[in-house]
N, C-alpha and C positions, 0 to 999 in steps of 0.2 A: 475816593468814594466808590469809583468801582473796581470789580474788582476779578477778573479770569481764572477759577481755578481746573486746574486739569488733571485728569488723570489715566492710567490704563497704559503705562509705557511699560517694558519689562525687557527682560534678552528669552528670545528665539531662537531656533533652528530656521535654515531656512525653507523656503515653503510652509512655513505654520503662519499664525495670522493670531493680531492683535486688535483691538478697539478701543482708540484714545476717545477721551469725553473732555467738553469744556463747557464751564458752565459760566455766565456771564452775572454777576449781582448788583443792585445800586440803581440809582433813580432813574432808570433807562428810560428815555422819551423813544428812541427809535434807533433800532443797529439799520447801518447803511449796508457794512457789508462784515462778514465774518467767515473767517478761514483757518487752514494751518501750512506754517510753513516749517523749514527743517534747515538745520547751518550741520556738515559734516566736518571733522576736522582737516583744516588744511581750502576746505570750501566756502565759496560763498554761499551764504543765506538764501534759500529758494522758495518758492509759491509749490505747496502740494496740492491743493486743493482748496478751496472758496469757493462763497458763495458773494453773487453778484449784488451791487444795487436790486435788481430788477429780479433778483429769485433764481437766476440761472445760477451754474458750476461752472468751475473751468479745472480743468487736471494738467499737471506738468504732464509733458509727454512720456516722463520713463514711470508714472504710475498708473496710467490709463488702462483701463482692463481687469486693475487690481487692487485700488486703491476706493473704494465711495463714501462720499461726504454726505451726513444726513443733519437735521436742525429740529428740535421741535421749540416753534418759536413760542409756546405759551410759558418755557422755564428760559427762555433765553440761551439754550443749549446747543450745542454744535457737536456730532462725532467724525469720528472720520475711521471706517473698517479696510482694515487692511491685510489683505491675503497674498498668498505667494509670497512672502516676504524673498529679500533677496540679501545678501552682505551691504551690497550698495546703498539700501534703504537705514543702513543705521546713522545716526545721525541723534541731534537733539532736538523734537517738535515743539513748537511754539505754537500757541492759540494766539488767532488775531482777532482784533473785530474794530472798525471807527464806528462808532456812537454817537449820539447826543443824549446830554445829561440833561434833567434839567435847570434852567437856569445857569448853565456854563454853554458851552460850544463843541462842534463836532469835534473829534479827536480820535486817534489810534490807540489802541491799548494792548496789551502785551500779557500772554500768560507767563508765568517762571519758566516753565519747559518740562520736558518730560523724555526722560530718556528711553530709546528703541536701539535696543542691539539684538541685531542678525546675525548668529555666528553659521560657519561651513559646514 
């Protein structure tokens, strides 16, 4: 019933800069928290950026400075702008978010992903 769709991934140069979007659809009583995170090959799955219970951000430390996560909560939307890109930033991004539905229970939900490649 719901449903994460993303977009705005592509291949780069590095130092150019892209804007993934996630848009979140279906009987949303209330997103708790919603973010993105990124699995590179050969890596584990990591936190880029989220947004908290309580409204704040948190940024992993290798994208601070260059990475910002914005939401506009009247479309249930999440972006995440990201400059300076580097090689290291390629990877596959994933939209998160835990919800409640209604008439079901909190839960974590998952976009498809969206590929970012940073070439040299």
């Amino acid at each position: 019933q719901v449903q994460l769709v993303e977009s705005g991934g592509g291949l780069v140069q590095a130092g150019g800069s892209l804007r993934l979007s996630c848009a979140a659809s279906g009987n949303i009583f209330r997103i708790n928290t919603m973010g993105w995170y990124r699995q590179a090959p050969g890596k584990q799955r990591e936190l880029v950026a989220a947004f908290t219970s309580g409204g704040r951000t948190n940024y992993a430390d290798s994208v601070k400075g260059r990475f910002t996560i914005s939401r506009d909560n009247a479309n249930n939307t999440v972006y995440l702008q990201m400059n300076s890109l580097k090689p290291e930033d390629t990877a596959v991004y994933y939209c998160n978010a835990n919800l409640f539905v209604y008439g079901s229970s909190w839960s974590d939900y998952w976009g498809q992903g969206t590929q970012v490649t940073v070439s040299s």
